[in-house]
C-alpha positions as MATLAB code, in Angstrom:
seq = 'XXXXXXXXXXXXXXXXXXXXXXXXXXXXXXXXXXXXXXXXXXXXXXXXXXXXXXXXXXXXXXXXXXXXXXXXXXXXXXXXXXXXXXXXXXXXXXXXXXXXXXXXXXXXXXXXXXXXXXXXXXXXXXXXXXXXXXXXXXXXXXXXXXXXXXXXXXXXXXXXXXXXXXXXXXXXXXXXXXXXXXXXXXXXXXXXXXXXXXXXXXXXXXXXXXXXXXXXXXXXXXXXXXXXXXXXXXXXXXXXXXXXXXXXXXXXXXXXXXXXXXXXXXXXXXXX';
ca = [
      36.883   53.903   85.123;
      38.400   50.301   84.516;
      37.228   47.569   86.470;
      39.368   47.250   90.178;
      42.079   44.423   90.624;
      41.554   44.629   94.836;
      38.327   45.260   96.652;
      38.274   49.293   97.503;
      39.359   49.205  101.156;
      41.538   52.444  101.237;
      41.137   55.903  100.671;
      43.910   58.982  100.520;
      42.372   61.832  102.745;
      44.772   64.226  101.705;
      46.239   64.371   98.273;
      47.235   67.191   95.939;
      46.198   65.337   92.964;
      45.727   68.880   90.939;
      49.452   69.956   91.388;
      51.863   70.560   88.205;
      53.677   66.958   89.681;
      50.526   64.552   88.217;
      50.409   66.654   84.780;
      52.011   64.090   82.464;
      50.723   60.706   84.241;
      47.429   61.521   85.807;
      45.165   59.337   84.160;
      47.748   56.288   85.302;
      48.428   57.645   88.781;
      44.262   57.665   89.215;
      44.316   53.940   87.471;
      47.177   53.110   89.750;
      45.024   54.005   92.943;
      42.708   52.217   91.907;
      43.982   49.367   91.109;
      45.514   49.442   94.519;
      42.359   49.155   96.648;
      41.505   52.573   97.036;
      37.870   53.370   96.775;
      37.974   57.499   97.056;
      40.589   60.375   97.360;
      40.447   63.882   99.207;
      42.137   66.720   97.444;
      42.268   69.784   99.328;
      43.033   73.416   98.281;
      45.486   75.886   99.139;
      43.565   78.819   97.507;
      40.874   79.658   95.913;
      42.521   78.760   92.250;
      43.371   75.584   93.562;
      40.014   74.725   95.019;
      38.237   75.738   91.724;
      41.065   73.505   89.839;
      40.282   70.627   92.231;
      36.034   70.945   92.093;
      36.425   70.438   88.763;
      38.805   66.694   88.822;
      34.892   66.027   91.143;
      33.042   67.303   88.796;
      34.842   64.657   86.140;
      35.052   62.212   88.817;
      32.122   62.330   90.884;
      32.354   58.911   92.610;
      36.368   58.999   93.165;
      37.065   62.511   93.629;
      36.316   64.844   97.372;
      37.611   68.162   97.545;
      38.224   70.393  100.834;
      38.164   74.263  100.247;
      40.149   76.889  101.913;
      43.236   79.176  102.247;
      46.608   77.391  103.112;
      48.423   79.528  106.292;
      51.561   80.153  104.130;
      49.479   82.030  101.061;
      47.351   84.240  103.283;
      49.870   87.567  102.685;
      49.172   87.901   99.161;
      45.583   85.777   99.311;
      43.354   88.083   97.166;
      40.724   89.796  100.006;
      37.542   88.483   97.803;
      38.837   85.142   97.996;
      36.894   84.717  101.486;
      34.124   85.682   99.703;
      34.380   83.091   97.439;
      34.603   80.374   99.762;
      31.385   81.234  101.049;
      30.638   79.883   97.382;
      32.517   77.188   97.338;
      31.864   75.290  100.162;
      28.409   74.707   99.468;
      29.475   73.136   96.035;
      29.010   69.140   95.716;
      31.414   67.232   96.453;
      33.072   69.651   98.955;
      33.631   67.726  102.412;
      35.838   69.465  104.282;
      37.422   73.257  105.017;
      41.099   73.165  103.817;
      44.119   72.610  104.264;
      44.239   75.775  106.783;
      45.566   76.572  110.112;
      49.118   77.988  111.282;
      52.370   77.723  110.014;
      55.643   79.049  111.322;
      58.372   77.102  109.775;
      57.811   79.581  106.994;
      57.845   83.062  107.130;
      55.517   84.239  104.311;
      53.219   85.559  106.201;
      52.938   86.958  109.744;
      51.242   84.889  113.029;
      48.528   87.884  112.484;
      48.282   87.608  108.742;
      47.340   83.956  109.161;
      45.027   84.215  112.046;
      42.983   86.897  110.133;
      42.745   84.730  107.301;
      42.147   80.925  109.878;
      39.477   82.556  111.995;
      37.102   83.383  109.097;
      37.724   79.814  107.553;
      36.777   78.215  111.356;
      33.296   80.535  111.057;
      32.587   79.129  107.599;
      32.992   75.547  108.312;
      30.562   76.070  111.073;
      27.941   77.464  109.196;
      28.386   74.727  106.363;
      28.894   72.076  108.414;
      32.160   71.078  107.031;
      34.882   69.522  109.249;
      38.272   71.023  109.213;
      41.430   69.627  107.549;
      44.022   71.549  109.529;
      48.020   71.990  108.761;
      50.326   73.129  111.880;
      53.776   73.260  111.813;
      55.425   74.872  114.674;
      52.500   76.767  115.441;
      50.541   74.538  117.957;
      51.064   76.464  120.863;
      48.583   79.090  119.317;
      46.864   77.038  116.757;
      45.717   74.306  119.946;
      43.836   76.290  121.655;
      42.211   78.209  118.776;
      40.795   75.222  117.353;
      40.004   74.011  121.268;
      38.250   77.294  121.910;
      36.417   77.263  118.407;
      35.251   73.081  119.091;
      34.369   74.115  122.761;
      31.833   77.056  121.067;
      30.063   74.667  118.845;
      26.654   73.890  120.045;
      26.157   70.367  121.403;
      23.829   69.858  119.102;
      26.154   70.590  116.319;
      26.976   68.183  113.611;
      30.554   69.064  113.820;
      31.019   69.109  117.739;
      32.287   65.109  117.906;
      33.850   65.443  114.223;
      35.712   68.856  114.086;
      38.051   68.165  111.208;
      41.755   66.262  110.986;
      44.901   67.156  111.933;
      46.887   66.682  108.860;
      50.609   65.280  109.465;
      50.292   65.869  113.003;
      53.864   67.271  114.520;
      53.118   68.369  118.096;
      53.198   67.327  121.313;
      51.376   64.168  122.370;
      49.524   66.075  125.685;
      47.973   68.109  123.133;
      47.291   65.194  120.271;
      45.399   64.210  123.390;
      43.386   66.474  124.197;
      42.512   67.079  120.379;
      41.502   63.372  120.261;
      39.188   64.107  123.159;
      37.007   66.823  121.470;
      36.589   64.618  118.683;
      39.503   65.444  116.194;
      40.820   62.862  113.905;
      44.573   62.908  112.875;
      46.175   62.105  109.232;
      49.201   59.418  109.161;
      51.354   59.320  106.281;
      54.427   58.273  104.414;
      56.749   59.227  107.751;
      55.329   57.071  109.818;
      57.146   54.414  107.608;
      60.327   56.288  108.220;
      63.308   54.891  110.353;
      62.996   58.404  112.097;
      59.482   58.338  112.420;
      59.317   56.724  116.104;
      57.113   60.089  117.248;
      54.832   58.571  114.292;
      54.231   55.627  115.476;
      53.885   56.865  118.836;
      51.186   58.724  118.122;
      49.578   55.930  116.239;
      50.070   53.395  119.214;
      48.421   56.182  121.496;
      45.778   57.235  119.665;
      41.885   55.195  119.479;
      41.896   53.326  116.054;
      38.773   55.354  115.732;
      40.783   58.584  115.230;
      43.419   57.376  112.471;
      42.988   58.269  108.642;
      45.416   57.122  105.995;
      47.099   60.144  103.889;
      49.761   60.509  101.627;
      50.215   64.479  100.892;
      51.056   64.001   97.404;
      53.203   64.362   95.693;
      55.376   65.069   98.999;
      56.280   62.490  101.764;
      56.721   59.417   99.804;
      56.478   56.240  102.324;
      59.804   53.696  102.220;
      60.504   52.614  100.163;
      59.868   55.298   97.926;
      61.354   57.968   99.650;
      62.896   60.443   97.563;
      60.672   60.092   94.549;
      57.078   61.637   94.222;
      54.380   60.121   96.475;
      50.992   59.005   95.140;
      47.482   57.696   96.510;
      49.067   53.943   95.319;
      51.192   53.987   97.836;
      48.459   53.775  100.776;
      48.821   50.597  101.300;
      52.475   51.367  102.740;
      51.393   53.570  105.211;
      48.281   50.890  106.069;
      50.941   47.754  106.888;
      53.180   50.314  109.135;
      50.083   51.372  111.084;
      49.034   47.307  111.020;
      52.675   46.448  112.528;
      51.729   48.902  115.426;
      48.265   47.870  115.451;
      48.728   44.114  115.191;
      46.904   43.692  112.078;
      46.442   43.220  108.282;
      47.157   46.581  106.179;
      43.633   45.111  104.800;
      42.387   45.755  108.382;
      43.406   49.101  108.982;
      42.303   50.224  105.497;
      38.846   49.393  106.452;
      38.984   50.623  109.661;
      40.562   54.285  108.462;
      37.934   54.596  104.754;
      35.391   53.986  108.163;
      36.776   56.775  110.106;
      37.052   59.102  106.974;
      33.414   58.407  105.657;
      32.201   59.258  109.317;
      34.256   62.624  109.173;
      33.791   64.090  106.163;
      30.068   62.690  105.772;
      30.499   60.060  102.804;
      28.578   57.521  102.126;
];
């Protein structure tokens, strides 16, 4: 990997860096992030295809490259039944650091509440016994998906290694009350491109409520471009965007909050 042009202060804790969308330019995108002060990059899986297509960017890319494994809510109706089964596998694989992206969707309608519980409750078990914090995705759903993951971080053992770092709620679009009381069991909670947004006030509501402790830097790639990119494809380069929004809020340097977030996400997901 070429030499960096800015000291690695940032990382992306949630980027689909194996989709179709980086195919031509992926080499440059990866060059770009670097180049841009980002020191490491999360990738997690909607499937079991995906996650084997993302251990493998690790595999070539030990030292930039972190992969989360797991079943994404909307592909649980036609997930294949042994693909539980090979999580169990997975996880345990280096440079796994997380269980996802799963948890509840109901924007969509590809699969049922109960398809997607009996796929989410399984995933919550495994990351338990691996020790592997969650990287969760709600939309619409929290008023079951809160208090499954509240029940599920109130089982944990104290002793637990996950029971003060249960996992990240990715793009976070629920109600504050319950960002709250998320924050207070220990969950962390993924700001993006939107918070950059002229719409995005509950965005930066969140981020002005929350503990600086508790924010990580994401970009979902290649969705949710930051301004003022919206409307193109989003990339890891762009973190620095999303880090002088959060600084506005914050009162600081977007070299400030990177530090403080790559601190938060190496505590999480166990980096070094």
């Amino acid at each position: 990997m070429c030499d960096k042009k800015k000291p690695a202060i940032y990382c992306d804790t949630h980027c689909h860096f194996d989709m179709p969308a980086f195919k031509e330019d992926f080499d440059a995108a990866v060059q770009r992030a670097v180049d841009a002060g980002l020191e490491f990059v999360i990738i997690p899986a909607l499937d079991c295809n995906t996650a084997k297509n993302a251990l493998e960017l690790a595999r070539q890319r030990p030292d930039f490259f972190h992969i989360a494994v797991g079943i994404h809510p909307t592909y649980t109706a036609e997930v294949d039944p042994s693909c539980l089964n090979q999580l169990t596998s997975l996880a345990p694989q280096p440079g796994v650091v997380a269980i996802g992206e799963i948890g509840l969707d109901y924007y969509w309608d590809y699969a049922t509440p109960d398809q997607q519980k009996s796929v989410l409750l399984p995933q919550l078990a495994l990351a338990s016994e691996f020790n592997l914090p969650l990287v969760i995705h709600n939309r619409d759903a929290e008023d079951d998906l809160g208090p499954i993951l509240l029940k599920w971080q109130a089982s944990l053992p104290a002793a637990h290694p996950l029971k003060t770092r249960p996992g990240v709620m990715h793009s976070y679009t629920g109600p504050q009350e319950l960002a709250q009381e998320l924050a207070e069991v220990g969950f962390y909670f993924g700001i993006g491109g939107p918070v950059t947004y002229k719409n995005g006030k509950d965005k930066q509501a969140l981020v002005a409520m929350l503990p600086h402790e508790k924010i990580l830097l994401e970009t979902d790639s290649p969705y949710l471009p930051p301004h003022p990119h919206r409307g193109k494809r989003n990339e890891p380069a762009y973190i620095p965007l999303i880090a002088a929004k959060v600084g506005e809020i914050w009162g600081m340097s977007a070299e400030e909050v990177g530090r403080i977030t790559t601190a938060n996400a190496k505590r999480l997901f166990d980096i070094p």
